[in-house]
KEMAR-836933 format. One line per 8 residues: number of its first residue (from 1); their letters; for each residue x, y, z of C-alpha. Coordinates in steps of 0.25 Angstrom, whole numbers. Last residue first. Example, Ala and Ser with C-alpha at 12.3 -4.5 7.8 and 13.67 -1.06 7.14 Angstrom:
# KEMAR-836933
2) SA) 55,-4,29 | 49,-18,31 $
//
This chain:
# KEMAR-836933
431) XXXXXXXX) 647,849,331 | 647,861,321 | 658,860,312 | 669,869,310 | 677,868,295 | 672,882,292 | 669,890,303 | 656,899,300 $
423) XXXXXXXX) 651,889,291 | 650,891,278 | 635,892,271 | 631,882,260 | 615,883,254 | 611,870,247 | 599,869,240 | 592,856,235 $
415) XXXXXXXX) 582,854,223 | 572,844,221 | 574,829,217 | 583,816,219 | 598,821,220 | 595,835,223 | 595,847,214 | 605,856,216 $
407) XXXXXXXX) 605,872,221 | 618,877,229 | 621,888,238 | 633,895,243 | 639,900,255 | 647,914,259 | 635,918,267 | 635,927,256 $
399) XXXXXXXX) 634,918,248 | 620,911,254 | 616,922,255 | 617,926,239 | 611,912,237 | 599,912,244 | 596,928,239 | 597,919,223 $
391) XXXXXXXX) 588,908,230 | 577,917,232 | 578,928,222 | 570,922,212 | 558,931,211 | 547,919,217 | 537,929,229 | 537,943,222 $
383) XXXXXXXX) 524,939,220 | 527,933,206 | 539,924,200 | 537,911,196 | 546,900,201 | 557,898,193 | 565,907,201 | 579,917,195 $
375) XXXXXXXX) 577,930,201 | 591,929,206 | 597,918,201 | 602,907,211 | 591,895,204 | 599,899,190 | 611,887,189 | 599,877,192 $
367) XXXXXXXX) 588,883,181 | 592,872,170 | 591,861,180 | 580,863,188 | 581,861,200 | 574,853,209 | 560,848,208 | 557,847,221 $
359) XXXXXXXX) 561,838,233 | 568,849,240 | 582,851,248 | 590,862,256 | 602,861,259 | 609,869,270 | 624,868,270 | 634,874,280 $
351) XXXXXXXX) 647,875,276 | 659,870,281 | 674,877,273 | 685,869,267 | 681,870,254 | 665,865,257 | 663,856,270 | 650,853,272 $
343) XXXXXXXX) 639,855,283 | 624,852,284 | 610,857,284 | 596,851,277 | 585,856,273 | 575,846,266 | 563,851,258 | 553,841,255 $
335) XXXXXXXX) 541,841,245 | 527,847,243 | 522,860,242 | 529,863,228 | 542,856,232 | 548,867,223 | 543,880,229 | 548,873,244 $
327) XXXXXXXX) 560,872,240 | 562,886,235 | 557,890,247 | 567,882,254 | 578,888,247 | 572,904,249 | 571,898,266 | 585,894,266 $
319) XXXXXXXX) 591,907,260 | 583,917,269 | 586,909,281 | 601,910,278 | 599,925,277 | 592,928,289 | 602,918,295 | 613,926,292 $
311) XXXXXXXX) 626,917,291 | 639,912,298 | 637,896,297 | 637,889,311 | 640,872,306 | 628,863,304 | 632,852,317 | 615,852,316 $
303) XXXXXXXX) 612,846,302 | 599,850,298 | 592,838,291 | 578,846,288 | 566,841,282 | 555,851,278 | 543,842,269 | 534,852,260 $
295) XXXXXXXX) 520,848,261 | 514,862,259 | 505,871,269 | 517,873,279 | 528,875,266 | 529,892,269 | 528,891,285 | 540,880,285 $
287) XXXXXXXX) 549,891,278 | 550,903,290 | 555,892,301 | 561,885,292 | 571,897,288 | 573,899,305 | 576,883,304 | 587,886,292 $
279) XXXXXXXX) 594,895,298 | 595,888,312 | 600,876,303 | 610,887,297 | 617,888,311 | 621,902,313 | 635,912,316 | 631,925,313 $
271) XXXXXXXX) 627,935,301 | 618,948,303 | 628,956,294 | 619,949,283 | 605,956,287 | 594,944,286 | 583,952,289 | 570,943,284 $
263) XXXXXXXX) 574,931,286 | 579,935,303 | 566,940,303 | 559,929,297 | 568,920,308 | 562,927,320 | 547,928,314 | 549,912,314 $
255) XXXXXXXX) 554,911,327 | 540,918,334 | 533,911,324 | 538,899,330 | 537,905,345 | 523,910,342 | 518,895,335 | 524,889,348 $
247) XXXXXXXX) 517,898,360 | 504,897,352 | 504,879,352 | 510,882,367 | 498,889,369 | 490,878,361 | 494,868,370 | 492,876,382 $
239) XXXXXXXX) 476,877,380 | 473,865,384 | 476,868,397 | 484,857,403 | 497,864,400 | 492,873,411 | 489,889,409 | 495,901,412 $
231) XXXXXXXX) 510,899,407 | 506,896,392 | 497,907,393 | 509,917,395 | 518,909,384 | 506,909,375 | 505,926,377 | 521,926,374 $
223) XXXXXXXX) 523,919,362 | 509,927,356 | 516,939,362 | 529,936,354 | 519,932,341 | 515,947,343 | 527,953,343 | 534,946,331 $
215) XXXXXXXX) 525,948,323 | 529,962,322 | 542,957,318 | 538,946,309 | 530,957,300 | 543,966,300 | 551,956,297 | 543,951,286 $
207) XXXXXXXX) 541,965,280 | 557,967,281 | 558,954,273 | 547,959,263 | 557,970,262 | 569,964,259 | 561,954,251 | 557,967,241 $
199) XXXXXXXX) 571,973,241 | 575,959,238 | 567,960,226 | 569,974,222 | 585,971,223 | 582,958,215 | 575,965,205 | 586,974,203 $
191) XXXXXXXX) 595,966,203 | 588,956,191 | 587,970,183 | 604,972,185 | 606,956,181 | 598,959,169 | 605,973,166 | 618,964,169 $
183) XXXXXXXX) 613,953,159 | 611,964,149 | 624,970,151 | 631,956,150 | 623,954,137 | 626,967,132 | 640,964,136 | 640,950,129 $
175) XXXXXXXX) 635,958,117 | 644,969,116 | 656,958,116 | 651,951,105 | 649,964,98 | 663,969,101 | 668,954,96 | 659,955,82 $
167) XXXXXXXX) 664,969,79 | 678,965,82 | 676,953,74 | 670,962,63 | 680,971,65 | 690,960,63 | 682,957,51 | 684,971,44 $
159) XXXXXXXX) 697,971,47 | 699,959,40 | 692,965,28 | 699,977,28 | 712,968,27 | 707,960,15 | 701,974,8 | 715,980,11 $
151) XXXXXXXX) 722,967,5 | 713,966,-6 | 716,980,-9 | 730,978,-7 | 729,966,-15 | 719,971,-26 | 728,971,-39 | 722,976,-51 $
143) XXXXXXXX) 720,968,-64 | 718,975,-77 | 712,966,-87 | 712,969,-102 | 703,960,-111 | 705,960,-126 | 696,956,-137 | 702,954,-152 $
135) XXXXXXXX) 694,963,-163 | 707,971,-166 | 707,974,-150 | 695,972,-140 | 695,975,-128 | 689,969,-116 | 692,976,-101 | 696,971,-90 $
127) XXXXXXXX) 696,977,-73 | 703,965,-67 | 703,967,-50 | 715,960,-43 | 719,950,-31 | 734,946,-34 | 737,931,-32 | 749,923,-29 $
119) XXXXXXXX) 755,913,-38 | 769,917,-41 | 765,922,-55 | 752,928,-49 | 739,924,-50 | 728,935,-50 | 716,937,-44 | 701,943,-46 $
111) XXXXXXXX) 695,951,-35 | 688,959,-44 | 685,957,-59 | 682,967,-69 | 675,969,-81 | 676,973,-97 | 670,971,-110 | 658,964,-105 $
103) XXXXXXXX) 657,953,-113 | 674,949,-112 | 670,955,-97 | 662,943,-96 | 671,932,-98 | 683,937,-93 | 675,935,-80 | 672,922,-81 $
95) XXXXXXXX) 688,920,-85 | 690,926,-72 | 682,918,-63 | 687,905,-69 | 702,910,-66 | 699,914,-50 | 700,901,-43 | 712,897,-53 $
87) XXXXXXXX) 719,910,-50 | 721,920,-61 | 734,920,-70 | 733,909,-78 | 718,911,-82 | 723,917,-95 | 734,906,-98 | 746,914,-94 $
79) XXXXXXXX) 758,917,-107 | 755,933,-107 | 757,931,-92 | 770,925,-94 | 774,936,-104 | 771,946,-95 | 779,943,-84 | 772,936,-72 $
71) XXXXXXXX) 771,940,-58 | 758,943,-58 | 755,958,-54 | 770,965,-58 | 765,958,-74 | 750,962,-73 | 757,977,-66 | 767,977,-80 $
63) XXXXXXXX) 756,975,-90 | 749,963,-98 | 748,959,-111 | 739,949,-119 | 735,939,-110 | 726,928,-111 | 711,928,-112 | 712,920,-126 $
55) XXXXXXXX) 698,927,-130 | 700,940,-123 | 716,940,-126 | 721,948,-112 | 727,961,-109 | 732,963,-95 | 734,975,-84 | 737,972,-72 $
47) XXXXXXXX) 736,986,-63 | 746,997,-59 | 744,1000,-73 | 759,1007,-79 | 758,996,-91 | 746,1001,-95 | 747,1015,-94 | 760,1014,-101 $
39) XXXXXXXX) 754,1005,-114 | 742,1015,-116 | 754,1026,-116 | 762,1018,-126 | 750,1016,-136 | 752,1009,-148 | 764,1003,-144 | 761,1001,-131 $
31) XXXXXXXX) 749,995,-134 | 756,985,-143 | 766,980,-129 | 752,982,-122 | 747,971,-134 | 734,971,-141 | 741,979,-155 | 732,992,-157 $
23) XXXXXXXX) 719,993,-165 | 717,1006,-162 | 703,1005,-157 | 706,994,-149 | 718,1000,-145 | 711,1012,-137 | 700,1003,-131 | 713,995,-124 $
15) XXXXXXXX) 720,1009,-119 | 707,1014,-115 | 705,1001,-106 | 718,1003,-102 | 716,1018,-99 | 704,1015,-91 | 711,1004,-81 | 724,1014,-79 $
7) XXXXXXX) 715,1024,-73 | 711,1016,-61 | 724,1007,-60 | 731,1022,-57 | 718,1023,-45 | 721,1010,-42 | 736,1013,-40 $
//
């Protein structure tokens, strides 16, 4: 059809140059007269084709497809006022447009509509073309409907945004798995780190376990050279009193050499029925060394019915002592720690709870939910010393002691920690 509508728009406008020069009547019923094959071709147009008077701008004739294309006979569209049968939107654009192809001769108009008789609307393009007949001006118009093409541009047009949705969900979604992949490669580097770092404290613990073993030995014969003198001479000498002064430093250190081993080779199929206050004493043990020079106050309210928990008290000792150094950084040399112990009930099941208190600062409130991070410190890092593993190793042994931990600030000022272990018969107090 478009190809026929093609070659039917050059043989009209042959057909209306041809009468000018003739002089023939400005009628398709006179064309046909005065050229019967002109007339056929026009009225076998699959397109709309109308003569209008350029000056009056109604019509003059129009074919069969104008007629099948509107709904209305010939004679009602010969009677329609000239804007009659365009919409109202699209009147004042037409008539603008008549305007200029009146100066130009010819012209076209895309996407223009026309009104049917029943109201509805046919999208077409005009092609026209001004003649000029006995000196009277004429415009022809051939209208060709678009709706299948607008249909096909309208439908490849909605296809064309569902791909775009389709594009724009695919790249959503690539996105948030580049995000998730990049979070995983973070997550990978932060393991890594961690590997090397614990692989480092693994083997600064063996160091220290090595050190305290061959300590071991000579504080032994220390212990056992003042218990020799001590039953040689009289408690009258003066020289007893610092024998026994002798014999006590070497039985302390003797203790705390014990406990640094125990920290320092906490194997977890070493688990047995313990008191967390024996924990927590061993841990004091290593800790009171580190806050001697500073004026940090220890108070301890241990409660002594603390029911057994089933733990590894290497491991216990390493959680205790990484709170307490926290503490200790934030009282910045001066301050009160206070460690206490008791038992509560939590789903049916008594735990043992250590808490653990400073009068610092506290904790800061946008960093709260991040304190269990690995890595995460705000103390700076260097010397291998502050890498922000300290609570985060806290918390993994802590739950897998099947306990918990928790970080608050307390009701006045400074931070408190509180680290829950079950004990070994839930519901069975201590007496």
């Amino acid at each position: 059809l478009s190809n026929a509508s093609v070659r039917v728009e050059p043989i009209a406008e042959g057909l209306m140059n041809g009468i000018a020069q003739k002089g023939a009547p400005a009628s398709l019923e006179g064309f046909a007269g005065y050229n019967k094959l002109y007339a056929r071709l026009a009225e076998m147009a699959t397109d709309a084709i109308v003569l209008k008077d350029a000056a009056t701008r109604r019509f003059i004739d129009v074919n069969e497809a104008a007629v099948v294309m509107t709904g209305f006979s010939r004679e009602e569209l010969l009677a329609l006022e000239p804007t009659d049968i365009f919409p109202a939107a699209l009147a004042r654009e037409y008539t603008a447009v008549m305007k200029r192809w009146l100066y130009d001769g010819k012209g076209y108009l895309h996407e223009m509509a026309i009104k049917t008789k029943d109201g509805a609307e046919v999208p077409v393009d005009i092609s026209a073309v001004v003649v000029e007949i006995n000196g009277k001006k004429y415009v022809q118009e051939i209208w060709r409907d678009i709706t299948e093409q607008k249909s096909l541009q309208d439908a490849f047009k909605s296809q064309i945004r569902d791909l775009e949705d389709i594009v724009r969900k695919r790249t959503g979604e690539l996105e948030n798995t580049i995000e998730k992949l990049e979070a995983a490669y973070i997550k990978l580097q932060n393991s890594e780190q961690m590997l090397v770092q614990s692989a480092k404290l693994i083997s600064l613990g063996e160091m220290g376990a090595g050190i305290a073993h061959e300590l071991n030995s000579p504080i032994a014969g220390v212990l056992s050279i003042s218990e020799v003198l001590l039953g040689r001479i009289s408690k009258d000498d003066p020289n007893h009193y610092l024998l026994l002064k002798i014999k006590d430093a070497a039985v302390r250190s003797k203790y705390i050499i014990l406990d640094m081993l125990t920290y320092a080779r906490p194997f977890k199929d070493e688990y047995r029925d313990i008191y967390v206050n024996e924990a927590l004493r061993s841990t004091m043990g290593i800790f009171i060394s580190e806050i001697k020079t500073s004026r940090i106050e220890i108070v301890e309210k241990f409660d002594k019915n603390l029911p057994l928990v089933r733990a590894n008290k290497g491991q216990l000792m390493e959680v205790f002592l990484n709170i307490l150094k926290n503490a200790r950084d934030a009282l910045m040399g001066k301050g009160v720690i206070s460690i206490s112990t008791f038992a509560t009930n939590s789903n049916a099941k008594v735990y043992a709870v250590v808490e653990i208190r400073d009068t610092g600062p506290g904790i800061p409130h946008d960093i709260k939910e991040r304190i269990f991070d690995p890595f995460f410190t705000t103390k700076e890092k260097g010397g291998g010393l502050n890498i922000g593993l300290g609570l985060s190793i806290a918390q993994s042994i802590v739950h897998e002691h099947g306990g918990w931990m928790e970080a608050a600030n307390a009701a006045g000022h400074g931070a408190v920690f509180s680290v829950y272990l079950p004990a070994v018969e839930s519901g069975t107090m201590l007496n």
